[in-house]
PDB file of N, H, CA, C and O in Angstrom:
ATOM      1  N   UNK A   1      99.902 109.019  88.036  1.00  0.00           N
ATOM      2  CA  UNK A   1      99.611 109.544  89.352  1.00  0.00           C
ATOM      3  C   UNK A   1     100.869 110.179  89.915  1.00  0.00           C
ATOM      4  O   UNK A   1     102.017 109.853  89.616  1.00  0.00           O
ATOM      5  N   UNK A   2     100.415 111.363  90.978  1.00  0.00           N
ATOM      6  H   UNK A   2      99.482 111.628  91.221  1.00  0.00           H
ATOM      7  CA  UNK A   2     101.948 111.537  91.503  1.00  0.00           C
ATOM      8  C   UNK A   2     102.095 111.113  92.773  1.00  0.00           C
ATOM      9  O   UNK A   2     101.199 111.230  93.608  1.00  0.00           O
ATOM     10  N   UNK A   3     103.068 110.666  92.975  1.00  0.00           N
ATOM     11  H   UNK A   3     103.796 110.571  92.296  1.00  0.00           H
ATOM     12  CA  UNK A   3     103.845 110.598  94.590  1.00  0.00           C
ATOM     13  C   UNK A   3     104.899 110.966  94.817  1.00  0.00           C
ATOM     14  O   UNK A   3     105.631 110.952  93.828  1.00  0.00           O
ATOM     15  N   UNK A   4     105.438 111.385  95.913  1.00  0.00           N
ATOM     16  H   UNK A   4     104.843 111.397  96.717  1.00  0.00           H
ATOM     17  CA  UNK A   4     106.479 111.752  96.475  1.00  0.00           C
ATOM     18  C   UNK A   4     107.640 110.997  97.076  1.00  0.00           C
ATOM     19  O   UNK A   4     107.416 110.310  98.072  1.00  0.00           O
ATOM     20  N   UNK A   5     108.860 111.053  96.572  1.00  0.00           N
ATOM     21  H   UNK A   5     109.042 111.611  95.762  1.00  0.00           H
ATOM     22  CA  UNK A   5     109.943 110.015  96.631  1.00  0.00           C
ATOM     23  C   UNK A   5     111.006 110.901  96.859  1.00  0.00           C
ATOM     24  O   UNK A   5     111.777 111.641  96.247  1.00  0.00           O
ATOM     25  N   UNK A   6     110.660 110.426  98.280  1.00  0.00           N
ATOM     26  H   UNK A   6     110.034 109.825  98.777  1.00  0.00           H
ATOM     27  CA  UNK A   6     112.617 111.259  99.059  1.00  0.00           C
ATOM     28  C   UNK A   6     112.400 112.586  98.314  1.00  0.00           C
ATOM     29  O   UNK A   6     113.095 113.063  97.417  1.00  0.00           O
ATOM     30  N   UNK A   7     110.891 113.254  99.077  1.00  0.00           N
ATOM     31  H   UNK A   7     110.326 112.867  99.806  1.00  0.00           H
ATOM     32  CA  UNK A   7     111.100 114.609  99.072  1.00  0.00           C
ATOM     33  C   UNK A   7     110.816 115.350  97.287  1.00  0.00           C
ATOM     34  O   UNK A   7     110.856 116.544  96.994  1.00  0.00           O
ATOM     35  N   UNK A   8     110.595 114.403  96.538  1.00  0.00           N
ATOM     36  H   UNK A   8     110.563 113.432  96.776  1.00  0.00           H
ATOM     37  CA  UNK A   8     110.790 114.907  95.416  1.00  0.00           C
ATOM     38  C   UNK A   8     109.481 114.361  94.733  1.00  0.00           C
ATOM     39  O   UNK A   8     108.978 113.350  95.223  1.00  0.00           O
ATOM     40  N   UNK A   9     108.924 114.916  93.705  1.00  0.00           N
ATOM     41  H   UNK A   9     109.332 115.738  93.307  1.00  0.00           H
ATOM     42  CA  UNK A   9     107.273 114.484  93.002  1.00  0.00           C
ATOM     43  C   UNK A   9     107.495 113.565  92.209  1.00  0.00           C
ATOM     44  O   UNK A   9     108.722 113.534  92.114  1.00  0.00           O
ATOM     45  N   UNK A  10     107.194 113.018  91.761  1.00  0.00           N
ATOM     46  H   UNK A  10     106.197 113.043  91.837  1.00  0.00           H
ATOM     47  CA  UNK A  10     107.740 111.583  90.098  1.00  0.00           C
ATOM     48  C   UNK A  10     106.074 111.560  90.401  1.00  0.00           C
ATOM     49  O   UNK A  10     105.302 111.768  91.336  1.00  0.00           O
ATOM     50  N   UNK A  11     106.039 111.092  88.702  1.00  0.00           N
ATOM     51  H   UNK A  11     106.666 110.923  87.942  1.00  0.00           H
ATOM     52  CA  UNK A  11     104.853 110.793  87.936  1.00  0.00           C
ATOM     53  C   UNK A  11     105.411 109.030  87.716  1.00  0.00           C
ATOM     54  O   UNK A  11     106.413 108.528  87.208  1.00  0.00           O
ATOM     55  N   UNK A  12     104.139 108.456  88.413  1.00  0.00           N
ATOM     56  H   UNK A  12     103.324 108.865  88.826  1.00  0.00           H
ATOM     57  CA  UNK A  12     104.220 107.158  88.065  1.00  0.00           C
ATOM     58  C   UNK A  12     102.977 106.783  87.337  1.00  0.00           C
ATOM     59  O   UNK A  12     101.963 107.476  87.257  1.00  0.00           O
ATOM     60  N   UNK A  13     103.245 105.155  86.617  1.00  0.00           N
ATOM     61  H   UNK A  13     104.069 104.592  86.682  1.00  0.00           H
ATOM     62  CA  UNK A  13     101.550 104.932  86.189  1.00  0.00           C
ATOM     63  C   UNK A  13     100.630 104.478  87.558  1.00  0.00           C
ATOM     64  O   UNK A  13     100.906 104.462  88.758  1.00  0.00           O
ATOM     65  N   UNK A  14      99.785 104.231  87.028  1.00  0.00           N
ATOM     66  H   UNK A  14      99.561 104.244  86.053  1.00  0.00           H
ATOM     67  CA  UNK A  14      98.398 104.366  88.347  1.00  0.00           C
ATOM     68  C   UNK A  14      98.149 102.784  88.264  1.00  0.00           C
ATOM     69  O   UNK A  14      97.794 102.059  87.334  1.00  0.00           O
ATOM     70  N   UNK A  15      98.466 102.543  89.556  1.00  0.00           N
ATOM     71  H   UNK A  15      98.754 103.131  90.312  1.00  0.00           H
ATOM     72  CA  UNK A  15      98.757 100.964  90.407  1.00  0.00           C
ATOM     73  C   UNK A  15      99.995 100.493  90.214  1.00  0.00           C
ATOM     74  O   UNK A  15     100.401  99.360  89.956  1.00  0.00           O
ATOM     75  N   UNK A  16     100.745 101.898  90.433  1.00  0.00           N
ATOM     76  H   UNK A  16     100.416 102.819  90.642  1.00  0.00           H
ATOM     77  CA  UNK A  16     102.380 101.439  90.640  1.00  0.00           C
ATOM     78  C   UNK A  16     102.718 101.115  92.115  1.00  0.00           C
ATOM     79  O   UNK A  16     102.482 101.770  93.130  1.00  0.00           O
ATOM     80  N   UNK A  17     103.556  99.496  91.893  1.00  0.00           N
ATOM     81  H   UNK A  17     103.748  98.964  91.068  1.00  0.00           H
ATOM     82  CA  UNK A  17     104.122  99.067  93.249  1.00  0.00           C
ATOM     83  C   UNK A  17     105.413  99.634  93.751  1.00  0.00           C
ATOM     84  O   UNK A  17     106.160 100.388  93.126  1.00  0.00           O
ATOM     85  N   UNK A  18     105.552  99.235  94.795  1.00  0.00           N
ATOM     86  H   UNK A  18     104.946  98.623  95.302  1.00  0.00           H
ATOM     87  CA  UNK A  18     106.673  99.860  95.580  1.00  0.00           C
ATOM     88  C   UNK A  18     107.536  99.496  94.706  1.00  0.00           C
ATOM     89  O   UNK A  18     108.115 100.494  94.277  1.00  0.00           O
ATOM     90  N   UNK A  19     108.120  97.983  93.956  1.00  0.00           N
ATOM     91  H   UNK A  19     107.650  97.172  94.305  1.00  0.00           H
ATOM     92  CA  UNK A  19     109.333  97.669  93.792  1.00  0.00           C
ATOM     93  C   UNK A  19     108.901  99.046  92.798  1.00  0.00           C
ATOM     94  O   UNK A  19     109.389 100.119  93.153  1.00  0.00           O
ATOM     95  N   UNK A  20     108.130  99.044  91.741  1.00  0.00           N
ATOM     96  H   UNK A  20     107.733  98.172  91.453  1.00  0.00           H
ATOM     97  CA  UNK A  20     108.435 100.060  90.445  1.00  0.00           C
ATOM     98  C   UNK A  20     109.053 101.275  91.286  1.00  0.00           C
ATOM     99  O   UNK A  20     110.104 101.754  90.860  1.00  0.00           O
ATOM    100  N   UNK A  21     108.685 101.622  92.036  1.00  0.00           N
ATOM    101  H   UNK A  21     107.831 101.233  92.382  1.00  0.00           H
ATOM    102  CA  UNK A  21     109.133 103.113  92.678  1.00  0.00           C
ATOM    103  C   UNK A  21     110.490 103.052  92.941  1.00  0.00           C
ATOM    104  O   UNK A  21     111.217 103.992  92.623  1.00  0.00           O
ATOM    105  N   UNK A  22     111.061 101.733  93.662  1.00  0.00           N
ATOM    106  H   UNK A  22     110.470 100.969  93.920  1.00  0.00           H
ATOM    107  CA  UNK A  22     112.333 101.794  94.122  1.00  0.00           C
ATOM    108  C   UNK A  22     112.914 101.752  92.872  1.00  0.00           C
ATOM    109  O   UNK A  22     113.773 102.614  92.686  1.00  0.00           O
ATOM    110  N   UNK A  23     112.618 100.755  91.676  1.00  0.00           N
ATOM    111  H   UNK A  23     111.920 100.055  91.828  1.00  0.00           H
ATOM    112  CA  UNK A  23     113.492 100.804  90.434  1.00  0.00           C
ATOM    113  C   UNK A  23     113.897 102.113  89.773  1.00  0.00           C
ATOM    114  O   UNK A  23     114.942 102.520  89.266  1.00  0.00           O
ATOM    115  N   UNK A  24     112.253 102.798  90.033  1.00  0.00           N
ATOM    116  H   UNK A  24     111.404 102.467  90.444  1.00  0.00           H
ATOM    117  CA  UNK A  24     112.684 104.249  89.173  1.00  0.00           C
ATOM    118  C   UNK A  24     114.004 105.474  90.194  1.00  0.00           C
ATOM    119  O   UNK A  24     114.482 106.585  89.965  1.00  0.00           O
ATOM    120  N   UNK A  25     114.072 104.926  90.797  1.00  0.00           N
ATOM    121  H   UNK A  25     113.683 104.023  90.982  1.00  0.00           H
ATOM    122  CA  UNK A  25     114.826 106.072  92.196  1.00  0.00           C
ATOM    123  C   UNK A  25     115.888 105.454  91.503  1.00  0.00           C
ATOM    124  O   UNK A  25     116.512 105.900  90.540  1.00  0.00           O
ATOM    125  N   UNK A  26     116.047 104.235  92.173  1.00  0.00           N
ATOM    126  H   UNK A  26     115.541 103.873  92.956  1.00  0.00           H
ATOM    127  CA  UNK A  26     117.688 103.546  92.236  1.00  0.00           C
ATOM    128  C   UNK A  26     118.346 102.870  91.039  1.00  0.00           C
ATOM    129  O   UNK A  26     119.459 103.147  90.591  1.00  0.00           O
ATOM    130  N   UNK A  27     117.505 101.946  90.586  1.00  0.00           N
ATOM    131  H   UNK A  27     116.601 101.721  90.950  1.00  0.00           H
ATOM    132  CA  UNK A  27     118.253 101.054  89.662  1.00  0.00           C
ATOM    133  C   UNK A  27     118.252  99.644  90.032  1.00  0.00           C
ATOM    134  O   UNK A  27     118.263  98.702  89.240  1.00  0.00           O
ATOM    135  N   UNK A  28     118.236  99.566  91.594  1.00  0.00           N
ATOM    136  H   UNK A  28     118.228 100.331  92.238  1.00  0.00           H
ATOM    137  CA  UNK A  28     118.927  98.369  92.150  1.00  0.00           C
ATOM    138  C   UNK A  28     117.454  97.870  93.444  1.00  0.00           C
ATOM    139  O   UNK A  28     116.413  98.523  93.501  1.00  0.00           O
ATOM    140  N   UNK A  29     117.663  96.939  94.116  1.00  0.00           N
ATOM    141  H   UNK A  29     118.509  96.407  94.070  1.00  0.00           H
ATOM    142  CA  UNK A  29     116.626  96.500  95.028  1.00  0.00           C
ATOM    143  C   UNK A  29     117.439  95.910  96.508  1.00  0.00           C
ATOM    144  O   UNK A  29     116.823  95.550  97.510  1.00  0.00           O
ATOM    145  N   UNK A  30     118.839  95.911  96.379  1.00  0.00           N
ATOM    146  H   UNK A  30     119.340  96.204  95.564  1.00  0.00           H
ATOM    147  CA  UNK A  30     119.355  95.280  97.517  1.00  0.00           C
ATOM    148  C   UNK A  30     120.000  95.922  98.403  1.00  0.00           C
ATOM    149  O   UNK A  30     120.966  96.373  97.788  1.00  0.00           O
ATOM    150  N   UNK A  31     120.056  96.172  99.225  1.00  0.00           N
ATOM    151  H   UNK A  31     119.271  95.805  99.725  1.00  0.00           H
ATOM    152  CA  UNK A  31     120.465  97.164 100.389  1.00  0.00           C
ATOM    153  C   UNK A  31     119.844  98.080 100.447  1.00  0.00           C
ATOM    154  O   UNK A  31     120.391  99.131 100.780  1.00  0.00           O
ATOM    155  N   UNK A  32     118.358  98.047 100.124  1.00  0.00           N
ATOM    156  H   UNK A  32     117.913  97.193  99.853  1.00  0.00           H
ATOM    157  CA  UNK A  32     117.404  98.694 100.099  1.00  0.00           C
ATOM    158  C   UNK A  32     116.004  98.706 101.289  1.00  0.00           C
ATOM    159  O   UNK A  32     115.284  97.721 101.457  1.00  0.00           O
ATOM    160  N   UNK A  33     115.824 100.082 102.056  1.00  0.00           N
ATOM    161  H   UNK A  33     116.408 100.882 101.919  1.00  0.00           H
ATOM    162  CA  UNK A  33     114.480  99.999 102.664  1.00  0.00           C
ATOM    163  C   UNK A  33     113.338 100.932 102.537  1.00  0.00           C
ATOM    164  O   UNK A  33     113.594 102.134 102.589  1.00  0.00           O
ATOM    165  N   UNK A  34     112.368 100.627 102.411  1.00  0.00           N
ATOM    166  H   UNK A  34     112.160  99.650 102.369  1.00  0.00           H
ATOM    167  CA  UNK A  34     111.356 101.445 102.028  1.00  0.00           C
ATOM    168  C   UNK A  34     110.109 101.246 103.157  1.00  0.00           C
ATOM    169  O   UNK A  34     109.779 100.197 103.710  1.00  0.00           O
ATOM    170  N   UNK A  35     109.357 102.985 103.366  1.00  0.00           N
ATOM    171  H   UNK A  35     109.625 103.837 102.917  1.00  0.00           H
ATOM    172  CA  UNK A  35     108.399 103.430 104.012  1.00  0.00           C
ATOM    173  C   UNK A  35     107.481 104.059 103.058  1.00  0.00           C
ATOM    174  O   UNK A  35     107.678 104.901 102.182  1.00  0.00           O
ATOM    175  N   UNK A  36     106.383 103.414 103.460  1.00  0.00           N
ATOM    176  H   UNK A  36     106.222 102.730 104.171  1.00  0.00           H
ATOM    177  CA  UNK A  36     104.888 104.340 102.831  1.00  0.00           C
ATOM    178  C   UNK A  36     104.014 105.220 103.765  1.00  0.00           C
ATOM    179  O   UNK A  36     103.276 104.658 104.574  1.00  0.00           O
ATOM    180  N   UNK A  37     104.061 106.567 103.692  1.00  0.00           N
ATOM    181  H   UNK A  37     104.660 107.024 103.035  1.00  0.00           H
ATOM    182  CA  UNK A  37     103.388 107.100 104.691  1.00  0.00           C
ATOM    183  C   UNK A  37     103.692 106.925 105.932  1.00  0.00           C
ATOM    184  O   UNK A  37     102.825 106.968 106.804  1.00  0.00           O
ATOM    185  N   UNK A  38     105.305 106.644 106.265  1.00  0.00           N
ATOM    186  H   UNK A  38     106.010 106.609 105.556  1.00  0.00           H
ATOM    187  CA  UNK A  38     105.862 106.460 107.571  1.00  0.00           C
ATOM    188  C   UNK A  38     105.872 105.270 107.974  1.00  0.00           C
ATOM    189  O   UNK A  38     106.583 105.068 108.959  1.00  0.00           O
ATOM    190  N   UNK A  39     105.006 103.906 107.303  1.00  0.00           N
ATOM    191  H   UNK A  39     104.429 104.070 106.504  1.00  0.00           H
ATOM    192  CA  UNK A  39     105.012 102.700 107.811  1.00  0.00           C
ATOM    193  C   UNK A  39     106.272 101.857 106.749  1.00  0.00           C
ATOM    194  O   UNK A  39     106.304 101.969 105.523  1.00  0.00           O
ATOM    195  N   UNK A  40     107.369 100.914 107.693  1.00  0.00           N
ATOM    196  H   UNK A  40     107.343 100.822 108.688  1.00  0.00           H
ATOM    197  CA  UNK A  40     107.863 100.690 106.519  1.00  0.00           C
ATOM    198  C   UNK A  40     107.220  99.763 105.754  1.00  0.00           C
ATOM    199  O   UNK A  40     106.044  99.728 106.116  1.00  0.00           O
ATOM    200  N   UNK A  41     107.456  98.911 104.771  1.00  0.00           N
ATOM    201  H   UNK A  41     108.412  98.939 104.477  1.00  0.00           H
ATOM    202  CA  UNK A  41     107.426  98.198 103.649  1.00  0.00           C
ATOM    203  C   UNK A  41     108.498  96.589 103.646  1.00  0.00           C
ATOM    204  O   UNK A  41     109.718  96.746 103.590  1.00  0.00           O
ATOM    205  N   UNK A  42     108.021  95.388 103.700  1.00  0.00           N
ATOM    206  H   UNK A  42     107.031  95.260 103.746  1.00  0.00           H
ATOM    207  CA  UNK A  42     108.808  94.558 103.991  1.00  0.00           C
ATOM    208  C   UNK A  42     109.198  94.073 102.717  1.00  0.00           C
ATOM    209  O   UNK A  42     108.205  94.094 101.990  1.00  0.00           O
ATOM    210  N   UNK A  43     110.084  93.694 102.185  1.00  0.00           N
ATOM    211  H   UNK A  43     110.891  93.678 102.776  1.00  0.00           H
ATOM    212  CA  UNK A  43     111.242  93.513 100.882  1.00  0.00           C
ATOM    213  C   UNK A  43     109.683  92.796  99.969  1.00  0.00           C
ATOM    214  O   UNK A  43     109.202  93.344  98.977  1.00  0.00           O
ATOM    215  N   UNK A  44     109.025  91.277 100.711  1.00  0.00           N
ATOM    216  H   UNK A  44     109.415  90.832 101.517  1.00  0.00           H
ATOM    217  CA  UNK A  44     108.800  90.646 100.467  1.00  0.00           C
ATOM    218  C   UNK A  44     106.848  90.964 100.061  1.00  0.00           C
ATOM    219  O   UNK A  44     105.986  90.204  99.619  1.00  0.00           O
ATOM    220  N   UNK A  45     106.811  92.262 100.430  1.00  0.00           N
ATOM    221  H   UNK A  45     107.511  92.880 100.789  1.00  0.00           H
ATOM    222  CA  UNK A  45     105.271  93.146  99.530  1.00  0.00           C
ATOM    223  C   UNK A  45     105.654  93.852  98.681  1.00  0.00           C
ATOM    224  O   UNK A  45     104.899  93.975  97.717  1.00  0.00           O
ATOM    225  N   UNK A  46     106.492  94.334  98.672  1.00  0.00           N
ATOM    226  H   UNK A  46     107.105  94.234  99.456  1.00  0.00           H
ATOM    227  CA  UNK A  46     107.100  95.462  97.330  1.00  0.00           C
ATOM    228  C   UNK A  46     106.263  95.176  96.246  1.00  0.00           C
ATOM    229  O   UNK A  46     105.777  96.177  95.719  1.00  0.00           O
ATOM    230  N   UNK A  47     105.860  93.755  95.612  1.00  0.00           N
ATOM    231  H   UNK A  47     106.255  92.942  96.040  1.00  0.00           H
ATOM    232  CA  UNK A  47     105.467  93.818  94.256  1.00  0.00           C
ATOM    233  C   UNK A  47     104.005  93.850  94.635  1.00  0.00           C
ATOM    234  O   UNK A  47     103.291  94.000  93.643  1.00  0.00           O
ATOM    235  N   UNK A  48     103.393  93.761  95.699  1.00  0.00           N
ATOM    236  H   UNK A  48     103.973  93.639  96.505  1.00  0.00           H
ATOM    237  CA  UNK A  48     101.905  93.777  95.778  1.00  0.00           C
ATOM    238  C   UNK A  48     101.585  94.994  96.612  1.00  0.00           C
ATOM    239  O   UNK A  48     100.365  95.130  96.704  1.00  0.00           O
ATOM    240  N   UNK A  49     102.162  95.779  97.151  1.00  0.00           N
ATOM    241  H   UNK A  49     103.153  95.669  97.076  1.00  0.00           H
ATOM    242  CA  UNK A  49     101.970  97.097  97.767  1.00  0.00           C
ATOM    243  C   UNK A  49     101.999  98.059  96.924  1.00  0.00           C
ATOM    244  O   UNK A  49     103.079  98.612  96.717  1.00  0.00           O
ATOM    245  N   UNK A  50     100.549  98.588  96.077  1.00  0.00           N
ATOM    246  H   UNK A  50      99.671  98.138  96.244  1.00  0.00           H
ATOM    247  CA  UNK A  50     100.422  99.434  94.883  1.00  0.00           C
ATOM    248  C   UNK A  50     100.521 100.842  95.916  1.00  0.00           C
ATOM    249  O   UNK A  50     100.293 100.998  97.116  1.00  0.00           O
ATOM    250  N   UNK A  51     100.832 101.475  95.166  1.00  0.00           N
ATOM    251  H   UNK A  51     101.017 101.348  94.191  1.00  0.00           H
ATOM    252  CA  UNK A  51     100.736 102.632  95.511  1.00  0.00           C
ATOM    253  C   UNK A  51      99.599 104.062  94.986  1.00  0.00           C
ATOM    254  O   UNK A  51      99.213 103.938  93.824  1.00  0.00           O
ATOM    255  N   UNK A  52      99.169 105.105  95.596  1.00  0.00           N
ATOM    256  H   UNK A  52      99.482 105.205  96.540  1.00  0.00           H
ATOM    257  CA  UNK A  52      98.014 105.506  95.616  1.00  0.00           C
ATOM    258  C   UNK A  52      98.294 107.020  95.008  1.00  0.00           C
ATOM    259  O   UNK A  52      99.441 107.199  94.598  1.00  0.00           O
ATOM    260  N   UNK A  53      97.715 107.717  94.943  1.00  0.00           N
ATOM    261  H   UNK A  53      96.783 107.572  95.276  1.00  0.00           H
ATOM    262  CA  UNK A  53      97.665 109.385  94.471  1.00  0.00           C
ATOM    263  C   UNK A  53      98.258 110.095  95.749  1.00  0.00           C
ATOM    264  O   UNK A  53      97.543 109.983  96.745  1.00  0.00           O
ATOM    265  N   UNK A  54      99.457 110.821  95.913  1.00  0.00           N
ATOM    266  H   UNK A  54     100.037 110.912  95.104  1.00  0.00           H
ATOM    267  CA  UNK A  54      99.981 111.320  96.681  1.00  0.00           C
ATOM    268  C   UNK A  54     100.502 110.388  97.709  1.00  0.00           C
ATOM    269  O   UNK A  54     100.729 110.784  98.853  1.00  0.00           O
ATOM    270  N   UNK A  55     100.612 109.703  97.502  1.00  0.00           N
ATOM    271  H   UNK A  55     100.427 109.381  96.573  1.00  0.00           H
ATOM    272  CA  UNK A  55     101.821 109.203  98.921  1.00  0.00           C
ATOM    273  C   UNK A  55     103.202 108.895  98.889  1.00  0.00           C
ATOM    274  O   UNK A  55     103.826 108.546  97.886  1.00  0.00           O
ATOM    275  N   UNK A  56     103.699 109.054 100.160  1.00  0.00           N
ATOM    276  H   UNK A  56     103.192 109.337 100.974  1.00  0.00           H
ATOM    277  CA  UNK A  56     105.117 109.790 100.508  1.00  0.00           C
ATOM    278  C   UNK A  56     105.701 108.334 100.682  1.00  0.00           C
ATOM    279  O   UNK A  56     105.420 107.461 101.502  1.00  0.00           O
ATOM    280  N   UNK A  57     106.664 108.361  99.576  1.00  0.00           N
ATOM    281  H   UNK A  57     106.893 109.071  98.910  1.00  0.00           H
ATOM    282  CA  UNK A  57     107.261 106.904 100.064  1.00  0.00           C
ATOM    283  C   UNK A  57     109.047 107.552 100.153  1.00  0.00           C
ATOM    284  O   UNK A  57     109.464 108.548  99.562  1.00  0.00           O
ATOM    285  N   UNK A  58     109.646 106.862 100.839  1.00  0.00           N
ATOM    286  H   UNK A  58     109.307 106.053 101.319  1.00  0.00           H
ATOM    287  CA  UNK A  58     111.193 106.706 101.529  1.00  0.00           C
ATOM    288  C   UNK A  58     112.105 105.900 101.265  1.00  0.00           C
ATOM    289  O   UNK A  58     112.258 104.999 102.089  1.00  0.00           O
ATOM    290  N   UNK A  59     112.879 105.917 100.245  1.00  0.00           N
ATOM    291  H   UNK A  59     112.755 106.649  99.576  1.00  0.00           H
ATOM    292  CA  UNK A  59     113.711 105.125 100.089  1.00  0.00           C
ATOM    293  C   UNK A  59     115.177 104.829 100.536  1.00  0.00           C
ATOM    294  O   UNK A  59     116.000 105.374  99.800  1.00  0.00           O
ATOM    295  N   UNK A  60     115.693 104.120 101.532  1.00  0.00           N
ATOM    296  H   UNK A  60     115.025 103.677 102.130  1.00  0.00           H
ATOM    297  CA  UNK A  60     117.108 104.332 102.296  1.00  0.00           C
ATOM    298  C   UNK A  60     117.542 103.584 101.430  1.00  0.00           C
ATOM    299  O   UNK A  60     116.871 102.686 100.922  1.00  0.00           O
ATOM    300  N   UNK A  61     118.615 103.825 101.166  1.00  0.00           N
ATOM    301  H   UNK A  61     119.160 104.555 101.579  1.00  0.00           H
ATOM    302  CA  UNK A  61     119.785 102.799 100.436  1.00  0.00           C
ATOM    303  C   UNK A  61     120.983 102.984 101.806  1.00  0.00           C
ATOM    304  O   UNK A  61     121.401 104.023 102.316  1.00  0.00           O
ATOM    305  N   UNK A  62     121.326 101.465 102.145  1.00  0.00           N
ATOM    306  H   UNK A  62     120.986 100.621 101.731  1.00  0.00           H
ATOM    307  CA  UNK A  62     122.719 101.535 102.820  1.00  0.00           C
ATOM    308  C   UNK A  62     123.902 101.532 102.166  1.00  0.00           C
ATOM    309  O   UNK A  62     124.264 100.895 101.176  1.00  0.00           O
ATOM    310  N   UNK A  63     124.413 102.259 102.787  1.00  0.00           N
ATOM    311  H   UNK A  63     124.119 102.776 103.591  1.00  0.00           H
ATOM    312  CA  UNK A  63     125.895 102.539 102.317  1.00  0.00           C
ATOM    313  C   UNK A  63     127.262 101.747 103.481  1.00  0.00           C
ATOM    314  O   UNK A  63     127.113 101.372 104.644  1.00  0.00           O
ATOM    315  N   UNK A  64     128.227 101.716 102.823  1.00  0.00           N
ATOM    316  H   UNK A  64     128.349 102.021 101.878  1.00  0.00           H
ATOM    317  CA  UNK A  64     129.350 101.297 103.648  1.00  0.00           C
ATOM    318  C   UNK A  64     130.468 102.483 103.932  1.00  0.00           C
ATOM    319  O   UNK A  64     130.720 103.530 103.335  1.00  0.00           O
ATOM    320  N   UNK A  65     130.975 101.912 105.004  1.00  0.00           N
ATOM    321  H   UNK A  65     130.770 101.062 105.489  1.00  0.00           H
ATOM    322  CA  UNK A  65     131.761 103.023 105.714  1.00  0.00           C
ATOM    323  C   UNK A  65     131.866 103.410 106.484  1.00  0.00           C
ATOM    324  O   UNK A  65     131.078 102.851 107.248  1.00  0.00           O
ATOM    325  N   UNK A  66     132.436 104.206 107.030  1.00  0.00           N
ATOM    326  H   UNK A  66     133.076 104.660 106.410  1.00  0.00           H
ATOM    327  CA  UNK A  66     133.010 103.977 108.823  1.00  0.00           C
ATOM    328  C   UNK A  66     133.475 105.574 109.115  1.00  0.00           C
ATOM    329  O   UNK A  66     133.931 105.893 110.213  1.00  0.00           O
TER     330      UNK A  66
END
């Protein structure tokens, strides 16, 4: 299926969860926040929040620095 990740298309498999999405972006899961369709996503659904044909998910990674 495709969805959209920070603006960009990725082909995922079909009943891919958020964490899979964040893994394929980042690598990593911690200092991490994620939105589906503008709503965010709490750390603790990631593995049960599948994701659907076209939707726009957001991935912030925090950074340090001043």
């Amino acid at each position: 299926m495709n969805v959209t990740i920070n603006g960009t298309a990725h082909e995922l498999p079909r009943g891919a969860t958020v964490r899979q999405a964040v893994q394929k972006l980042t690598g990593v899961s911690g200092g991490v926040a994620v939105a589906v369709n503008d709503e965010v996503v709490s750390r603790g659904a990631w593995d049960s929040t599948a994701l659907v044909e076209a939707d726009r998910v957001e991935v912030l990674t925090a950074v340090q620095g001043g």
